[in-house]
DSSP file (Angstrom, degrees, kcal/mol; ACC not computed):
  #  RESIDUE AA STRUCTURE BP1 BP2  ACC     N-H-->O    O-->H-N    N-H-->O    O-->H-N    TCO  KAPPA ALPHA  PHI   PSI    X-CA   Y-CA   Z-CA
    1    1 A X              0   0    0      0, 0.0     2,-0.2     0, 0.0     0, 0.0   0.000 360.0 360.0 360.0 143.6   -6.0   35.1   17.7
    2    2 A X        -     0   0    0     18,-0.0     2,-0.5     2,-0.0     0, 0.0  -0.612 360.0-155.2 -78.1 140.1   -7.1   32.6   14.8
    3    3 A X        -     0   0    0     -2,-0.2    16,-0.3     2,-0.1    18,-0.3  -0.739   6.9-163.6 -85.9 130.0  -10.3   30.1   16.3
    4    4 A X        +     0   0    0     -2,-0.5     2,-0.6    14,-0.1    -2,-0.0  -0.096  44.2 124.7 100.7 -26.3   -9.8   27.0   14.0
    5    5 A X        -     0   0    0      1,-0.1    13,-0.6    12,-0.0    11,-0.1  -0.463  59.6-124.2-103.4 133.2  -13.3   25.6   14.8
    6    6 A X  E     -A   17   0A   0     -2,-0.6     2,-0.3    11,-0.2    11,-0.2  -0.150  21.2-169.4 -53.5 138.8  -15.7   24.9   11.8
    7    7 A X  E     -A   16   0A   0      9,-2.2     9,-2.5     7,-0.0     2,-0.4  -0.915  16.6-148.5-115.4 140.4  -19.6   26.5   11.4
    8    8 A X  E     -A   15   0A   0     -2,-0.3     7,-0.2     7,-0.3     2,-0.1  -0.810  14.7-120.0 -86.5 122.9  -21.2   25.0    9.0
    9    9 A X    >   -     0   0    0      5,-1.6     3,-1.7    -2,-0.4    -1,-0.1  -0.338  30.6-102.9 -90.1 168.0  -23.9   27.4    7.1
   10   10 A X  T 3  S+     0   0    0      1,-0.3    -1,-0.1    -2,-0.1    -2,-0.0   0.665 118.4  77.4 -70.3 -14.8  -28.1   26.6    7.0
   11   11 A X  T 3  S-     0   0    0      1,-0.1    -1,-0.3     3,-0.0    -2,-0.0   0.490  99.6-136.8-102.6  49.3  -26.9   25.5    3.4
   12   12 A X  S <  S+     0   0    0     -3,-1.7    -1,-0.1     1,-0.1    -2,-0.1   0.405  93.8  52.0  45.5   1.4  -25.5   22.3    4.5
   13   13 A X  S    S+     0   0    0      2,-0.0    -1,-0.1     0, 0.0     2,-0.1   0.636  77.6  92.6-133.6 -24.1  -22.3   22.9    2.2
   14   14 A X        -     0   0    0      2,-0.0    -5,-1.6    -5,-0.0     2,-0.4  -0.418  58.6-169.1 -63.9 137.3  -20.7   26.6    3.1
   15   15 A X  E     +A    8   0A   0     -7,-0.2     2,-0.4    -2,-0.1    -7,-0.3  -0.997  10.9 167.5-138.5 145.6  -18.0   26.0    5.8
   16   16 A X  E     -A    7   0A   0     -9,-2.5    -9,-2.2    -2,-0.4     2,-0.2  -0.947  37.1-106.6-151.9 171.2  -16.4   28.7    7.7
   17   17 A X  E     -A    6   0A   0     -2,-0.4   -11,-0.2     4,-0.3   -13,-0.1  -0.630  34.4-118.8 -95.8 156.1  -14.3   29.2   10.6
   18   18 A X  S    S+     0   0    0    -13,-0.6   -14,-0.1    -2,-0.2    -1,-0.1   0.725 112.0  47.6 -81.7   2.1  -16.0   30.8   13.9
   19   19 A X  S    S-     0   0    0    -16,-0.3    -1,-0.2     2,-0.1   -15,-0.1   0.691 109.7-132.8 -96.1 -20.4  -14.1   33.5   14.0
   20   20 A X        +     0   0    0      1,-0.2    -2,-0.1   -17,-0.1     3,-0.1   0.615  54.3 127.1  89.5  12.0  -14.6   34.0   10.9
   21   21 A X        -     0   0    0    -18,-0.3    -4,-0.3     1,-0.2    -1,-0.2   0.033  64.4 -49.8 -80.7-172.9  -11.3   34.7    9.2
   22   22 A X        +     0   0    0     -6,-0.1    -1,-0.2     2,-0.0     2,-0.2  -0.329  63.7 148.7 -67.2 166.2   -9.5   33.2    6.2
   23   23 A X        -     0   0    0     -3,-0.1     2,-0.3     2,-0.0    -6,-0.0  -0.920  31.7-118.7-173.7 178.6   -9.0   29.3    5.7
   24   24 A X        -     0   0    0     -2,-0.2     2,-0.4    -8,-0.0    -8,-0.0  -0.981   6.6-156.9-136.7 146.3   -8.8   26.7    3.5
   25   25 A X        -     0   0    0     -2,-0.3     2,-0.4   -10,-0.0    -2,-0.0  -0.922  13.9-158.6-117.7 148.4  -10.5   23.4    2.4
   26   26 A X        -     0   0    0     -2,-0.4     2,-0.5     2,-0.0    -2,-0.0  -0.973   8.3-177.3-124.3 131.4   -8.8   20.4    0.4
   27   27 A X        -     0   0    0     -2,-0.4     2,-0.2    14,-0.0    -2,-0.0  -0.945  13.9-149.5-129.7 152.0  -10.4   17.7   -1.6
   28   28 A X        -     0   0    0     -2,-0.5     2,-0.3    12,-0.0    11,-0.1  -0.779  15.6-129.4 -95.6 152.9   -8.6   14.9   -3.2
   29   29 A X        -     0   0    0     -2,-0.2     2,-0.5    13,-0.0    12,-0.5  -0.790  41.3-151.6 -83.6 158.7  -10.0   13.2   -6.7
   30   30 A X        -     0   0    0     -2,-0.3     2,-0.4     9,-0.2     9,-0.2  -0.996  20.2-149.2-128.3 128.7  -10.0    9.5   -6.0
   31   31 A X  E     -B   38   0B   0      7,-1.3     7,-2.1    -2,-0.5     2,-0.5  -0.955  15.3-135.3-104.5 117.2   -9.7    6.4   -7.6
   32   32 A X  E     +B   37   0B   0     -2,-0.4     5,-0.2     5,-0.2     2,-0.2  -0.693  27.7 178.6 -87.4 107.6  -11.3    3.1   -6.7
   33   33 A X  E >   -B   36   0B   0      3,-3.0     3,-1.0    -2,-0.5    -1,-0.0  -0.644  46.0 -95.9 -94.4 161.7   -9.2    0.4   -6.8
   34   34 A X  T 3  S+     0   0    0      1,-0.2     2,-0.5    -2,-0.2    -2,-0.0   0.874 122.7  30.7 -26.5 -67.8   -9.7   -3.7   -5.9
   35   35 A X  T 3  S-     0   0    0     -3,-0.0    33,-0.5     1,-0.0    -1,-0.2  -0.761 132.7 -54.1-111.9  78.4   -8.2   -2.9   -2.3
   36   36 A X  E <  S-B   33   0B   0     -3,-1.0    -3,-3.0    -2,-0.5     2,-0.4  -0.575  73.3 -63.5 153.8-126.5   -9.1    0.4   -1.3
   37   37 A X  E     -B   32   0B   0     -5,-0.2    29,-6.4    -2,-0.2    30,-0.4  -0.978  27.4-142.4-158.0 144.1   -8.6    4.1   -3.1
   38   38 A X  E     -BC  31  65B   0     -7,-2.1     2,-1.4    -2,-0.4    -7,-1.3  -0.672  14.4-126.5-107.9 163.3   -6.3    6.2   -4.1
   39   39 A X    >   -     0   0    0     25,-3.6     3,-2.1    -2,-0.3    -9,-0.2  -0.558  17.8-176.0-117.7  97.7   -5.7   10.3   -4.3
   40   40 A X  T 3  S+     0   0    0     -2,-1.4    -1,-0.2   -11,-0.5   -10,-0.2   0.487  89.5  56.6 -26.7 -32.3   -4.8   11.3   -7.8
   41   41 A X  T 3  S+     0   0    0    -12,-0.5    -1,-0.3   -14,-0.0    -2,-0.1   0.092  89.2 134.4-113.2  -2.5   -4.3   14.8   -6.5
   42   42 A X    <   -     0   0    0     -3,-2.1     2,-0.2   -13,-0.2    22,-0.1   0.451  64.0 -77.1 -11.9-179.4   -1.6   13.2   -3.9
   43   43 A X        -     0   0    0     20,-0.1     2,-0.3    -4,-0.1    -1,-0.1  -0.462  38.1-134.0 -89.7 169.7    1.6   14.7   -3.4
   44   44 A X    >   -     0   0    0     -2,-0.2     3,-2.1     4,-0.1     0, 0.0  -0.902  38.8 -93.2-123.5 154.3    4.7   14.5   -5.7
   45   45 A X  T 3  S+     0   0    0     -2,-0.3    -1,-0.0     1,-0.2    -2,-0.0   0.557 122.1  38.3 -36.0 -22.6    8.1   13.8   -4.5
   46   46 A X  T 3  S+     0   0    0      2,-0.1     2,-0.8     0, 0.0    -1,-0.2   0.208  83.3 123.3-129.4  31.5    9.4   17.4   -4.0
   47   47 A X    <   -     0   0    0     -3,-2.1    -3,-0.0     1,-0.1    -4,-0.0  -0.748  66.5-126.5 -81.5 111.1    6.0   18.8   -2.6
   48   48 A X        -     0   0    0     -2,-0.8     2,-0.3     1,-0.1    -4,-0.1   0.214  22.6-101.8 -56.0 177.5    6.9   20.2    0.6
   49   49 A X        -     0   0    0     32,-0.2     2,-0.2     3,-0.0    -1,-0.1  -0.633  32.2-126.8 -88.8 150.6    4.8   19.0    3.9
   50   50 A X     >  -     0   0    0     -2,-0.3     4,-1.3     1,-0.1    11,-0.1  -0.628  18.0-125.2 -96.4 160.1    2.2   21.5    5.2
   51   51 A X  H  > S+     0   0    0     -2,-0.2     4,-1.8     2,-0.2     5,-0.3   0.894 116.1  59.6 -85.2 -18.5    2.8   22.1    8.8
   52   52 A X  H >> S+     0   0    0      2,-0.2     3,-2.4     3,-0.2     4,-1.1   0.945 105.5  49.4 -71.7 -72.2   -0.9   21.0    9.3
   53   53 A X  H >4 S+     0   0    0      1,-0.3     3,-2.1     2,-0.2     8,-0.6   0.649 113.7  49.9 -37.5 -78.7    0.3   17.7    7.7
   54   54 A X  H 3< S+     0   0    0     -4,-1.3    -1,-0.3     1,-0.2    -2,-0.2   0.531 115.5  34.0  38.1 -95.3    3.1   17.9   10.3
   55   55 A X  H << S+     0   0    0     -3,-2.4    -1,-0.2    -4,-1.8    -2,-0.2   0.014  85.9 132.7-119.5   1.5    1.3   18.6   13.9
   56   56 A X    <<  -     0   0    0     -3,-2.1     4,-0.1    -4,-1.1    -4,-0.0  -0.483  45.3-157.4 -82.0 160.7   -2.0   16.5   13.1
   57   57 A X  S    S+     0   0    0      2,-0.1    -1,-0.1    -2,-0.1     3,-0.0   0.164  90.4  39.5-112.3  19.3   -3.1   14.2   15.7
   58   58 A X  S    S+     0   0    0      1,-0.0     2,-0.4     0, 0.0    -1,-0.1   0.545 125.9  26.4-130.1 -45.1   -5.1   12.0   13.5
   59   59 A X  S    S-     0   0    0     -6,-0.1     2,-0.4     4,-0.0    -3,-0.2  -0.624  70.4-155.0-115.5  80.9   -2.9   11.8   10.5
   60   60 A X        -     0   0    0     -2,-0.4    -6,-0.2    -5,-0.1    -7,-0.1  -0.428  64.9 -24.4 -63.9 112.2    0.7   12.3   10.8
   61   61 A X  S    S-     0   0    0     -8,-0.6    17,-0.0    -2,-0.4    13,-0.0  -0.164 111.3  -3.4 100.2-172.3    2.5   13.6    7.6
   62   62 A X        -     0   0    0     12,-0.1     2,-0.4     1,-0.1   -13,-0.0   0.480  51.6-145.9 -16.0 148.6    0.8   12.8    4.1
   63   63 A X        +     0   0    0    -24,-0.1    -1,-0.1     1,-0.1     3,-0.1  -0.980  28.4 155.1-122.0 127.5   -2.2   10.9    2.9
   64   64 A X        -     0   0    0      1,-0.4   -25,-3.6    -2,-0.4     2,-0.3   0.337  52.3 -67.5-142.1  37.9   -2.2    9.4    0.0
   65   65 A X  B     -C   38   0B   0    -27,-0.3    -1,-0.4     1,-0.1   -27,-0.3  -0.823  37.1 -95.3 136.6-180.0   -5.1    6.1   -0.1
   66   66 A X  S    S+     0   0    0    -29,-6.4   -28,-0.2    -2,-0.3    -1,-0.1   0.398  79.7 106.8-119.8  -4.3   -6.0    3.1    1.2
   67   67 A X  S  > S-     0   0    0    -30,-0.4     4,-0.9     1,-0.1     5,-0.2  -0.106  78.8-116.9 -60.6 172.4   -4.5    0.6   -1.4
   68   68 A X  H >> S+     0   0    0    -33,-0.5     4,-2.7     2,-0.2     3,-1.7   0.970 119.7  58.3 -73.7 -73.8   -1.3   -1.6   -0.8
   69   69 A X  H 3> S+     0   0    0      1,-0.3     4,-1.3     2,-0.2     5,-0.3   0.720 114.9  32.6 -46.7 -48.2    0.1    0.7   -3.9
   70   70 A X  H 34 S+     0   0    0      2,-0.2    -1,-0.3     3,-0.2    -2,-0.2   0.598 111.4  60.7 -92.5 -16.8   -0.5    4.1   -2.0
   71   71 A X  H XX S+     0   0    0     -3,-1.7     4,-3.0    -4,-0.9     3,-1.0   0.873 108.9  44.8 -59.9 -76.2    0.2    2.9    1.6
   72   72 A X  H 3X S+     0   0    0     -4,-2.7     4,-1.0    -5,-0.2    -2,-0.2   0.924 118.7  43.4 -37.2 -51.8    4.0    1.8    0.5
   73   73 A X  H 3X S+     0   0    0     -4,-1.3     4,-0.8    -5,-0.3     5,-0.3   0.502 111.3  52.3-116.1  -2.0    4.5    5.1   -1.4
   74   74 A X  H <> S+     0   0    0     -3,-1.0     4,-1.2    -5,-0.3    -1,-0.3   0.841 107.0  53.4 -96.9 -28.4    2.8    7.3    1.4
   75   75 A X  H  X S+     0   0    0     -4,-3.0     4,-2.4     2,-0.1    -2,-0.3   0.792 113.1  48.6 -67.2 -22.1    5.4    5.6    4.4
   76   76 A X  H  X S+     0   0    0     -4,-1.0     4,-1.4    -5,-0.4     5,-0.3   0.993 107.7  45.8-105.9 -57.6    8.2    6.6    2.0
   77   77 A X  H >X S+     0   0    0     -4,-0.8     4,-3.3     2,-0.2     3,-0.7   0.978 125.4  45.0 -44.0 -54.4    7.2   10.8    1.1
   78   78 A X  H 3X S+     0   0    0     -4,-1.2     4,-3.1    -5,-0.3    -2,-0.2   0.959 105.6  50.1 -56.8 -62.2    6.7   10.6    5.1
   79   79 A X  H 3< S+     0   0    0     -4,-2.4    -1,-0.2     1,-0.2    -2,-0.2   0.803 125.6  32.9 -46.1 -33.8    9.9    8.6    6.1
   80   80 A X  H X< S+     0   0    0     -4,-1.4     3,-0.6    -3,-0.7    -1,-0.2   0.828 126.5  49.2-106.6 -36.7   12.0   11.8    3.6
   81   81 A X  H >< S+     0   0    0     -4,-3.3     3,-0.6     1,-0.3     2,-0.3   0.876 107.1  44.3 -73.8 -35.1    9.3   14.4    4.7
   82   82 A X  T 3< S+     0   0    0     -4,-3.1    -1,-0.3    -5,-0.4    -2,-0.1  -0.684 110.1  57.6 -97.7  70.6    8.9   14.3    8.3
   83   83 A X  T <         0   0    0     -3,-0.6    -1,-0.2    -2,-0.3    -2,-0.1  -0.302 360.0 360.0 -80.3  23.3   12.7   14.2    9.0
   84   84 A X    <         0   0    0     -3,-0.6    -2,-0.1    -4,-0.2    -3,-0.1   0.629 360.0 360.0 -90.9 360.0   13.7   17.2    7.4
């Protein structure tokens, strides 16, 4: 069975799982706008949903900023991604 919970290595930047099995990290590039930021590296209209995206309990379905611009366009990839 997979353990899910992060170690963090002595050089403050290696991250691993405790079990010690594969995983993955995701970083967005970002762009700083007047009100707030956006993630350049976002999703596209026919990029499926990850099931993490899915089943999280802090962010349901996509992220894609904190601007007005990216807030509208991140309710709408949710509203056609989380009902399929």
């Amino acid at each position: 069975m997979h353990i899910a919970k992060c170690l963090k290595w002595p050089d403050e930047w290696t991250a691993t799982t405790i079990d010690g099995k594969r995983s993955a990290q995701f970083e967005h590039t970002l762009l700083i706008t007047p009100d707030g930021v956006e993630a350049l590296t976002g999703k596209l209209d026919t990029s499926p949903i990850q099931f993490w995206e899915k089943e999280s309990t802090v962010h349901k379905g996509i992220w894609l900023g904190t601007s007005a611009a990216a807030k509208e366009r991140e309710a709408d990839l949710n509203k056609q991604l989380l009902e399929m």
